[in-house]
N, C-alpha and C positions, 0 to 999 in steps of 0.2 A: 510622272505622278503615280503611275500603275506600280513604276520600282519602290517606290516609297513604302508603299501599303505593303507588299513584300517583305520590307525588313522587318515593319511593325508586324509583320504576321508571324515572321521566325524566332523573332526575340518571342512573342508571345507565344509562341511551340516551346520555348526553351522554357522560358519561367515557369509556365504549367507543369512542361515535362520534369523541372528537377522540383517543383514542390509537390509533386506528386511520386517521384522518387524518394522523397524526404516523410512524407503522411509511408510510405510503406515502410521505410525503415524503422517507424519511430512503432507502427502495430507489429513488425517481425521482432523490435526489440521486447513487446510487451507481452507476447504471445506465452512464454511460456511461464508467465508470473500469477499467481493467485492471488485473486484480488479479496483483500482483507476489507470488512464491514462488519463492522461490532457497534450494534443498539445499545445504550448504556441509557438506564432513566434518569432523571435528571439530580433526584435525589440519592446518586449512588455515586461514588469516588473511584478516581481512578488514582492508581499509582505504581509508578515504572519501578520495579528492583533493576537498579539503574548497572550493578556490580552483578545481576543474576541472565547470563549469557543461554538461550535457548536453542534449541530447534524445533523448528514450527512443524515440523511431522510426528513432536512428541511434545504435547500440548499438556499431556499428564503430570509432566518436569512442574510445568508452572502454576499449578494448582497445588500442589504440595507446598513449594516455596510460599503461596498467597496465604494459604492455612498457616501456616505456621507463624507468616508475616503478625496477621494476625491475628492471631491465636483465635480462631472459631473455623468452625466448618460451610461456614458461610458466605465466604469468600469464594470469587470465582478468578478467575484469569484465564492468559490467551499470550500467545507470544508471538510480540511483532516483527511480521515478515520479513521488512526492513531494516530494521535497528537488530532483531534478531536481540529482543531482552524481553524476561515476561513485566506483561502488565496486570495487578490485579486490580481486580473490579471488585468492590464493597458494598453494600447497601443498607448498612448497619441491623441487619439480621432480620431482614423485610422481608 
C-alpha cells in the first residue's frame, strides 16, 4: 500500500515538474517581446495597409503611409509587432 502512494507521488513529481518546465519556457519565449496595446475609441477605424510592410522601431514609416492613406493629417497609426504591417487609426478628424 505505502509502494502505491509512491508511484502516485513520482508521477505527480513528474507532471508538476514538466508543466512547470513548460510555464518557463513559454515566459523565456515571451521575454524579449513587446507587448503591443493600443486604446482606439470606439468611434475611430481601424485599417491594415495590408501590402504596407513595417518595422516597429520605426513607427514614423506608418504614419506617413496613414496620412497619405488618407489624405489628412489626422490620421494616426502603429505597426503591428506581429504581422509587422502598419495599422492606421482614423477618427474622422475628432
Amino acid at each position: 500500500n505505502k509502494h502505491r502512494f509512491l508511484i502516485k507521488s513520482r508521477k505527480m513529481k513528474i507532471i508538476f515538474g514538466f508543466s512547470l518546465l513548460l510555464l518557463l519556457l513559454c515566459v523565456a519565449s515571451d521575454a524579449g517581446n513587446e507587448v503591443q496595446m493600443t486604446e482606439v475609441p470606439l468611434d475611430c477605424e481601424l485599417y491594415p495597409l495590408i501590402n504596407d510592410v513595417c518595422d516597429p522601431k520605426k513607427p514614423e514609416d506608418c504614419m506617413y503611409d496613414c496620412k497619405l492613406h488618407y489624405r489628412t493629417t489626422d490620421a494616426g497609426a502603429y505597426c503591428d509587432i506581429y504581422k509587422k504591417i502598419c495599422i492606421c487609426i482614423y477618427c474622422g478628424g475628432k
